[in-house]
N, C-alpha and C positions, 0 to 999 in steps of 0.2 A: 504494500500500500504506500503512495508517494505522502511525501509532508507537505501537509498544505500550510504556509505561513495564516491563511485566513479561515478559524474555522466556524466564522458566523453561521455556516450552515448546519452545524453538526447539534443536534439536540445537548440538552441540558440535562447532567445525570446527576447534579448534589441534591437534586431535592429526593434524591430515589437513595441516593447511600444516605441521607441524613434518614429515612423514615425505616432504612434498614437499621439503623445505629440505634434508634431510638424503641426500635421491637425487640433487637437484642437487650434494649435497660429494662425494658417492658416485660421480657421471660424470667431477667435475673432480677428483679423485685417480687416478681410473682414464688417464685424457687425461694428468695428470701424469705419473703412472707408465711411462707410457710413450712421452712424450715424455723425459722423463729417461736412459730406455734409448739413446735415438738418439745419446744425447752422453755415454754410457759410464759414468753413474751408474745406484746402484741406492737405490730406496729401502726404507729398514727398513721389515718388515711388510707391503710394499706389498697383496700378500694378503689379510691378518688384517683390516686396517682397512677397505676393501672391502667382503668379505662382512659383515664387523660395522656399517658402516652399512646392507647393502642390509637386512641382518635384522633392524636396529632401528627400521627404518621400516617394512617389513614386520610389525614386532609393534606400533606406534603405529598403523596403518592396522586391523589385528585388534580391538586393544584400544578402537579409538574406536569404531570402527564398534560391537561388543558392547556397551559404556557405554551408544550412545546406542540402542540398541535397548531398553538395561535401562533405563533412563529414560521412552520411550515407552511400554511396558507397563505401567510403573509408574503414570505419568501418567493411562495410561487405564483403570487399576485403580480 
């Protein structure tokens, strides 16, 4: 594949590692969480925090994915 010096055309992949980053915090909270329970701690919010990463990668995955469609269209406008 050549190097292109310009790669305005090439889709946008941080919003995809960041929502991958953020489901890997998302398993090991969860794994925490309840590992914690085995030994009679609780932790705050365990819950809240949770689903608030599963759904903020879930809307970096939405919101990239839409960007880079808007991009593409635009591109080939």
């Amino acid at each position: 594949m050549a190097h292109n010096d310009n790669d305005d055309d090439l889709p946008l992949t941080w919003p995809f590692r960041a929502a991958g980053t953020l489901l890997l915090f998302s398993m090991a909270w969860f794994c925490l969480g309840f590992a914690s329970e085995d030994f009679g701690n609780h932790l705050s919010a365990f819950w809240d925090v949770f689903w608030g990463l599963i759904i903020a990668s879930a809307a970096l995955i939405v919101g990239g994915a839409a960007f880079n469609v808007y991009r593409e269209r635009a591109r080939h406008a």
